[in-house]
DSSP file (Angstrom, degrees, kcal/mol; ACC not computed):
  #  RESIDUE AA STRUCTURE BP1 BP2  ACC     N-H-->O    O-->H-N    N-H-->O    O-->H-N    TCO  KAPPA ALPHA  PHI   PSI    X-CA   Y-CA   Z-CA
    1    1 A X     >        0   0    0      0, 0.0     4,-3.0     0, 0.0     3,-0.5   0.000 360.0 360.0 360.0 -35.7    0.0    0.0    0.0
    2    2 A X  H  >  +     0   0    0      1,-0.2     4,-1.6     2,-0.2     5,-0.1   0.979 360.0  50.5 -61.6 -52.7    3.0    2.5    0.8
    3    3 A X  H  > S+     0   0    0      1,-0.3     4,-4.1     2,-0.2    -1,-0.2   0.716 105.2  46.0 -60.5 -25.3    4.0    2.1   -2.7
    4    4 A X  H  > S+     0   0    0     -3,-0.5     4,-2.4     2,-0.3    -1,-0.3   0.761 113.0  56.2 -98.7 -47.6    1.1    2.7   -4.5
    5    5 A X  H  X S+     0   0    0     -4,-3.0     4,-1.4     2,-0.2     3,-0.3   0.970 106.9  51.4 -29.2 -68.8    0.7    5.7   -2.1
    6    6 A X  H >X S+     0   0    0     -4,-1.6     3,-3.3     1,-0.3     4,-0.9   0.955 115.1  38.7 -47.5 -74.7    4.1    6.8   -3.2
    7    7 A X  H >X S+     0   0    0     -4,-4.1     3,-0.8     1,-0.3     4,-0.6   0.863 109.9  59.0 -66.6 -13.5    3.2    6.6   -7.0
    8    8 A X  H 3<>S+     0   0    0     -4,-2.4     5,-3.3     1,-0.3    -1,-0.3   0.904 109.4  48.7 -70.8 -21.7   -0.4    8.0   -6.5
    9    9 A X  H <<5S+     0   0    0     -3,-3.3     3,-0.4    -4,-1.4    -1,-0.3   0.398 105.0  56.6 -86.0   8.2    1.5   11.1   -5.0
   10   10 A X  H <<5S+     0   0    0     -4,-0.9    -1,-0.2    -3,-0.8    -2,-0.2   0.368 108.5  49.5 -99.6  -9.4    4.0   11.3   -8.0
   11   11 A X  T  <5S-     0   0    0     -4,-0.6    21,-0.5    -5,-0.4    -1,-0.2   0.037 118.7-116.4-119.5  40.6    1.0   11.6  -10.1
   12   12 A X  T   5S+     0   0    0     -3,-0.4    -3,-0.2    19,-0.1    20,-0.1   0.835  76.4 122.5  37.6  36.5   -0.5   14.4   -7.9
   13   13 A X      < -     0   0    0     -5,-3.3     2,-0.3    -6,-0.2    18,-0.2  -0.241  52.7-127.8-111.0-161.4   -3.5   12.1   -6.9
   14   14 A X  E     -A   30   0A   0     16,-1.4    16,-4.7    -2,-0.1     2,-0.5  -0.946   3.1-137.2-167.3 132.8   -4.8   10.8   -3.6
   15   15 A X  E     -A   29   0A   0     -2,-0.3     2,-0.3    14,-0.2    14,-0.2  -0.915  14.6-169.4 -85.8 102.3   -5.7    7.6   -2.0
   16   16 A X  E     -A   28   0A   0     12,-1.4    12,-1.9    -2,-0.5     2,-0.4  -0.695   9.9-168.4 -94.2 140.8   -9.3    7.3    0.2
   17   17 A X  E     -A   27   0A   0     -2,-0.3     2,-0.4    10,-0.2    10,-0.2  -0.897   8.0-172.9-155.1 129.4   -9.5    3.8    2.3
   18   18 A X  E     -A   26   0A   0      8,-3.8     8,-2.2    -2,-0.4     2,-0.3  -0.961  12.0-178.4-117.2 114.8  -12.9    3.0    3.8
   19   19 A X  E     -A   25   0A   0     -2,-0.4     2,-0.4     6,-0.2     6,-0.2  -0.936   8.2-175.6-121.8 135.1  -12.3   -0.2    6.0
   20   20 A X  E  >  -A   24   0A   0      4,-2.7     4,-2.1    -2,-0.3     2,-0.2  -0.996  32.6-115.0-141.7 131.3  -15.3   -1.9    8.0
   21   21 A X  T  4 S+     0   0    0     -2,-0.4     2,-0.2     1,-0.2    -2,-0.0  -0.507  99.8   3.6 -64.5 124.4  -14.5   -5.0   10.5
   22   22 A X  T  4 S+     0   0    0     -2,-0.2    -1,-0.2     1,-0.1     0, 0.0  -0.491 126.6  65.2 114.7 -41.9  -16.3   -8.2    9.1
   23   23 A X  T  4 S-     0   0    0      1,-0.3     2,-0.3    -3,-0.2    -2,-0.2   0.971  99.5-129.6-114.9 -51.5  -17.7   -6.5    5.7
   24   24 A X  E  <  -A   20   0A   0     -4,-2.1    -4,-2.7     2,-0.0     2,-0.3  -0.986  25.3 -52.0 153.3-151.0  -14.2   -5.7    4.1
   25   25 A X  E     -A   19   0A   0     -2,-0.3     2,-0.4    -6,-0.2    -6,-0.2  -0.915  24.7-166.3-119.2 143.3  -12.1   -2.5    2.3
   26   26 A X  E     -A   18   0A   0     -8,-2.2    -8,-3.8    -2,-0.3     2,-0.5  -0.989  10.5-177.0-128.6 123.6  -12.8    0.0   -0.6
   27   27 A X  E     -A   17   0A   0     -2,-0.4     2,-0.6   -10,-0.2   -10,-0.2  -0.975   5.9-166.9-123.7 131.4   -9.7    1.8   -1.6
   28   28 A X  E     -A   16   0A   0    -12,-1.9   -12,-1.4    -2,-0.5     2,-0.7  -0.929   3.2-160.9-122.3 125.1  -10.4    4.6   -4.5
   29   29 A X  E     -A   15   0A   0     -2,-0.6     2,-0.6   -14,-0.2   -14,-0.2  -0.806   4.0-167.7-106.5 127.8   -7.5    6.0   -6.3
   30   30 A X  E     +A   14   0A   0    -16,-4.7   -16,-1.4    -2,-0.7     2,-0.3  -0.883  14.5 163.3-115.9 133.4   -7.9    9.4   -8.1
   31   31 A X        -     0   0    0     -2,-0.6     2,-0.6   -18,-0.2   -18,-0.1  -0.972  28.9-138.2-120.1 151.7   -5.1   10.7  -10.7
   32   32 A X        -     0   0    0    -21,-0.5     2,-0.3    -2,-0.3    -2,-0.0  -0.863  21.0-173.2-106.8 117.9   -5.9   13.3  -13.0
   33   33 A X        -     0   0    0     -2,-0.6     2,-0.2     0, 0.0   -22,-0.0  -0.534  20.7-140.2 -96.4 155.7   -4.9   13.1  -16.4
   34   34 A X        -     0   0    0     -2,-0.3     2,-0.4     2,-0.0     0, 0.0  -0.685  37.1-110.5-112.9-167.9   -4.9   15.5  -19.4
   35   35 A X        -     0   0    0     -2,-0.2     2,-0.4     4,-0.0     3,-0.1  -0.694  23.1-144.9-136.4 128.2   -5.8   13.7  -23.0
   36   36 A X     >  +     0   0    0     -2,-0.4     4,-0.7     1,-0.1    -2,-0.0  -0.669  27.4 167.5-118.3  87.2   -3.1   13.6  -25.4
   37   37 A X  T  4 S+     0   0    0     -2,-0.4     4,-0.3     1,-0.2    -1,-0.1   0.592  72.0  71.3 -84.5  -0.6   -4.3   13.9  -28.8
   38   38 A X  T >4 S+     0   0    0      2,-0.2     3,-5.3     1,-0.1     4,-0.2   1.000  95.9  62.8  -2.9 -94.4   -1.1   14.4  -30.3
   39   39 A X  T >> S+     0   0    0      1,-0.4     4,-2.4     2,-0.2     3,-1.7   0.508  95.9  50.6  -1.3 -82.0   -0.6   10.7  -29.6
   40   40 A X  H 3X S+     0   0    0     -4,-0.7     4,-1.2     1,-0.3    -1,-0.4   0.570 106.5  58.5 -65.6 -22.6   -3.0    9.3  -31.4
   41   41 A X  H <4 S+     0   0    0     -3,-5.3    -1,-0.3    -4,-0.3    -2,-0.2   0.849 105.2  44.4 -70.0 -27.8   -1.8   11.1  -34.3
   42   42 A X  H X> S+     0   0    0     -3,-1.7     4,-1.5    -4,-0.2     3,-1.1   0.636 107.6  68.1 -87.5   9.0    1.7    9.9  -34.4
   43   43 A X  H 3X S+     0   0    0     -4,-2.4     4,-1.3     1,-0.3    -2,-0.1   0.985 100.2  47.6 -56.4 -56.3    0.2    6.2  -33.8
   44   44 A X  H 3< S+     0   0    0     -4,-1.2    -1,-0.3     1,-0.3     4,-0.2   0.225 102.7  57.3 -68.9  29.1   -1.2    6.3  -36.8
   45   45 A X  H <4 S+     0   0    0     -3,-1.1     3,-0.5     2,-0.1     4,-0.4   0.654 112.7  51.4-122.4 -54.7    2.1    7.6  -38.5
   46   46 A X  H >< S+     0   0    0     -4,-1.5     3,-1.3     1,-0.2    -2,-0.2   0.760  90.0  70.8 -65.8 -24.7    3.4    4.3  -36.9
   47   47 A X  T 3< S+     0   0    0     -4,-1.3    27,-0.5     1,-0.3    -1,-0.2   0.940  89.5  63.3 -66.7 -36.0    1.0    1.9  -38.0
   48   48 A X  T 3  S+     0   0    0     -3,-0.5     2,-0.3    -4,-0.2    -1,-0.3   0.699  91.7  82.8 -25.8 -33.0    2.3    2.1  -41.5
   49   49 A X  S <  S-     0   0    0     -3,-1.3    25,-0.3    -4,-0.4     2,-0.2  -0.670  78.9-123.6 -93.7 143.9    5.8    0.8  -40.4
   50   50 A X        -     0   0    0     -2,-0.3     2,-0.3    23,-0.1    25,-0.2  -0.422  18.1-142.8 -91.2 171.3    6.5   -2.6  -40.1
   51   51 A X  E     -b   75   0B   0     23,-1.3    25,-0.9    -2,-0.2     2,-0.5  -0.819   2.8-156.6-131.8 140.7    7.8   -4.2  -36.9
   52   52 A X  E     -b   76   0B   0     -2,-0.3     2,-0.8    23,-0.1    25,-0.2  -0.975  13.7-157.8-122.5 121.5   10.3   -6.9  -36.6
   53   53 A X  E     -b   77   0B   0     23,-3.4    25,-1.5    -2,-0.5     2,-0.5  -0.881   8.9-164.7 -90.3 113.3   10.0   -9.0  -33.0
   54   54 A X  E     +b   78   0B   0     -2,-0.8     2,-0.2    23,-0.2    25,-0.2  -0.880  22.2 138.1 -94.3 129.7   13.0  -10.7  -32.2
   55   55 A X        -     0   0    0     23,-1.5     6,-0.2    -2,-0.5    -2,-0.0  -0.840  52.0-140.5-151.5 124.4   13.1  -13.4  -29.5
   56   56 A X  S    S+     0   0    0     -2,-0.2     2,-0.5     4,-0.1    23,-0.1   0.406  93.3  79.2 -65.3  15.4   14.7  -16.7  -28.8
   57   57 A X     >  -     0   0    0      1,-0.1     4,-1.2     2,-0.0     5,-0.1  -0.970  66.0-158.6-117.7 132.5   11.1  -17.6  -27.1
   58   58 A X  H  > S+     0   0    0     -2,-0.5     4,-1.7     1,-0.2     5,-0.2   0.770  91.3  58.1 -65.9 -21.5    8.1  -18.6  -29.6
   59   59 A X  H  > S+     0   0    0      2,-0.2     4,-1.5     1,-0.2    -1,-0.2   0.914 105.2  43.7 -53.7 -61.3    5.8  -17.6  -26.9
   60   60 A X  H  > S+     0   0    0      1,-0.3     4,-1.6     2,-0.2    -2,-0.2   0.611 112.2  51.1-100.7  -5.1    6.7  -14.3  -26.4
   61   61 A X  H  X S+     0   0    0     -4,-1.2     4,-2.8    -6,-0.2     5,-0.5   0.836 109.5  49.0 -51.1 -46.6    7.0  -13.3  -29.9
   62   62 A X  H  < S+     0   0    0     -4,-1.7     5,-0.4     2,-0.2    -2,-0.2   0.721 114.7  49.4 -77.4 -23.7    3.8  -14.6  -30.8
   63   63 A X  H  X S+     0   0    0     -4,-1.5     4,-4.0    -5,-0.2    -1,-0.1   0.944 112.4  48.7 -51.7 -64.7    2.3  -12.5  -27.5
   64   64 A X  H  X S+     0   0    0     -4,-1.6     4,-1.6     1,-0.2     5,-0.3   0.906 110.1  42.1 -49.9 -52.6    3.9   -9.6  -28.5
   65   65 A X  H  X S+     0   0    0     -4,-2.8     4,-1.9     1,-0.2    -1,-0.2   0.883 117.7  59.8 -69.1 -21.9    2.9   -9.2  -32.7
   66   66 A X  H  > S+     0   0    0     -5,-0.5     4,-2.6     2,-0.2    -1,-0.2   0.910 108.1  40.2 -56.5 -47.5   -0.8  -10.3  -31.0
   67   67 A X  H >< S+     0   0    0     -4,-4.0     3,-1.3    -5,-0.4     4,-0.3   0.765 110.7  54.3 -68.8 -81.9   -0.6   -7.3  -28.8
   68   68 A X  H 3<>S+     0   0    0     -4,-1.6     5,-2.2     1,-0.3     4,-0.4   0.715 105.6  59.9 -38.2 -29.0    0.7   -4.7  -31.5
   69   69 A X  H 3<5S+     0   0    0     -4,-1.9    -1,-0.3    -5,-0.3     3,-0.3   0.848  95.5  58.9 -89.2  -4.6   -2.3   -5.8  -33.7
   70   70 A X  T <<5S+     0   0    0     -4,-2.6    -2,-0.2    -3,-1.3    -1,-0.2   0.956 103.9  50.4 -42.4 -55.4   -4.7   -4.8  -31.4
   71   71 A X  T   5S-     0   0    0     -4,-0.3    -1,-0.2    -3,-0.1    -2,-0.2   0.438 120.7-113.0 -79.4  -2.3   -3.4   -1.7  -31.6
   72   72 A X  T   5S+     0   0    0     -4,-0.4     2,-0.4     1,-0.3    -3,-0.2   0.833  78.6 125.3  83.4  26.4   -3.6   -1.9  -35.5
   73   73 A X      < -     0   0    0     -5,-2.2     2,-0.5    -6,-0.3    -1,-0.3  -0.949  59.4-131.9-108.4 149.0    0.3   -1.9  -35.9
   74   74 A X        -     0   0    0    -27,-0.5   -23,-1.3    -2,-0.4     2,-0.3  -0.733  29.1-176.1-117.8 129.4    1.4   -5.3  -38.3
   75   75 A X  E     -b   51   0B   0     -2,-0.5     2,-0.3   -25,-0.2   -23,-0.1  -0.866  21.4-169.7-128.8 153.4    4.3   -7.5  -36.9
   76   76 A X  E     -b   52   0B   0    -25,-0.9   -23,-3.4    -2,-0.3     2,-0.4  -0.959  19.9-148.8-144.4 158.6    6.2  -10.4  -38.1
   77   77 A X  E     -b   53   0B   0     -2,-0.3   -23,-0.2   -25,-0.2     2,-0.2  -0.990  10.6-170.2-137.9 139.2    8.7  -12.3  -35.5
   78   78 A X  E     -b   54   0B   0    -25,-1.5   -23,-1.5    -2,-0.4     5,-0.1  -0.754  18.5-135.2-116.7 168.4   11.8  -14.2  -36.0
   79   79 A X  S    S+     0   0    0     -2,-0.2     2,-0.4   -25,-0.2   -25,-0.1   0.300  77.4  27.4-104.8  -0.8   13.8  -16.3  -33.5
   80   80 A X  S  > S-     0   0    0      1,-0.1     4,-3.1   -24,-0.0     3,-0.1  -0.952  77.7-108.5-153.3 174.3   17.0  -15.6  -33.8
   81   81 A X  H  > S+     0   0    0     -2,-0.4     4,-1.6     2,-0.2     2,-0.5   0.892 116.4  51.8 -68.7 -26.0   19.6  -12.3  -34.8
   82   82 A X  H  4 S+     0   0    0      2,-0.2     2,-0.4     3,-0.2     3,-0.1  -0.924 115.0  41.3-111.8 127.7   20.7  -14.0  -38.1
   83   83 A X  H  > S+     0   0    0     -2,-0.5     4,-1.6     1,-0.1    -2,-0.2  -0.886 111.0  51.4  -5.3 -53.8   17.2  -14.4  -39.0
   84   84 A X  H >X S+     0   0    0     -4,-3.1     3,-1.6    -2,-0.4     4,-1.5   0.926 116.1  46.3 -47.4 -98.3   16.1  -10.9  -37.7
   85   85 A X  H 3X S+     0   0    0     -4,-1.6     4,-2.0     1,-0.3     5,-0.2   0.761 113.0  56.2 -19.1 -55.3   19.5   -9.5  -40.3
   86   86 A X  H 3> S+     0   0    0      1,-0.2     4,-2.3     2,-0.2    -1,-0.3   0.975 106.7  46.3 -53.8 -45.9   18.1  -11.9  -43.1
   87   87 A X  H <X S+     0   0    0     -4,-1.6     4,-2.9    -3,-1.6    -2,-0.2   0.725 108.9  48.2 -79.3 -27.9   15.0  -10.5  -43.1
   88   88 A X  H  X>S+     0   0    0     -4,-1.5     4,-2.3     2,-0.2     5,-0.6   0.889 110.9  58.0 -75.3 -36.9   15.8   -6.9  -43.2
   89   89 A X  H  <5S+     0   0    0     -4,-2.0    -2,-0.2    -5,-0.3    -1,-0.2   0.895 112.6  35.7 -10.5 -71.4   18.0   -7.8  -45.9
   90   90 A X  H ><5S+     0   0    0     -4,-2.3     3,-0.6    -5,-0.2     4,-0.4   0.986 111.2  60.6 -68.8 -70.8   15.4   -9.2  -47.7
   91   91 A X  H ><5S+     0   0    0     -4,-2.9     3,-0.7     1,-0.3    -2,-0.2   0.648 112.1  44.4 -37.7 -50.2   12.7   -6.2  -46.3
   92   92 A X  T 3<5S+     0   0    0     -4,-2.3     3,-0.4     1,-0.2    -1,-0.3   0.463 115.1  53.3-112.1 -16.9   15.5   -3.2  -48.2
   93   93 A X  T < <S+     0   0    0     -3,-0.6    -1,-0.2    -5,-0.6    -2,-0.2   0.774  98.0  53.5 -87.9 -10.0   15.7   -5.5  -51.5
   94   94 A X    <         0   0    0     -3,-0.7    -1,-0.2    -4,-0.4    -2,-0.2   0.285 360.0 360.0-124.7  12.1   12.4   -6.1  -52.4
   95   95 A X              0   0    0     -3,-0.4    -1,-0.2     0, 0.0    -2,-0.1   0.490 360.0 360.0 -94.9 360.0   12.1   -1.8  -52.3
């Protein structure tokens, strides 16, 4: 709980905690945030580019290019460095 104190006060927020014996705890954290619409414009400047994952794990390649296409960016994954190096190879010949 101290920590989570700590970071709710790095974000200029505040922690209430309403504790009742037998019934249980309600802890509400409020941080105030502004909207960044900037962002969302250079996402979509990113989805256009393509993404290379590299990892010796199949797992956590296949997590990752799962996550980035929710977000509507397109991934492809290799397993190793000299795979990653073929493929960009290949990716800069075929423009």
């Amino acid at each position: 709980m101290a920590i989570s104190r700590n970071i709710v006060n790095l974000m200029n927020g505040n922690i209430k905690v309403e504790s009742t014996l037998h019934k249980g705890t309600k802890i509400t954290v409020t941080i105030y945030l502004e909207l960044q619409e900037k962002e969302k414009e250079q996402d979509r400047n990113l989805m256009n580019l393509p993404v290379l994952v590299v990892d010796d794990d199949k797992t956590c390649c296949e997590s990752t290019v799962a996550t980035l296409k929710e977000i509507g960016i397109t991934g492809e994954w290799v397993l190793s460095g000299r795979e990653a190096v073929e493929r960009c190879y290949a990716h800069h010949e075929l423009k």
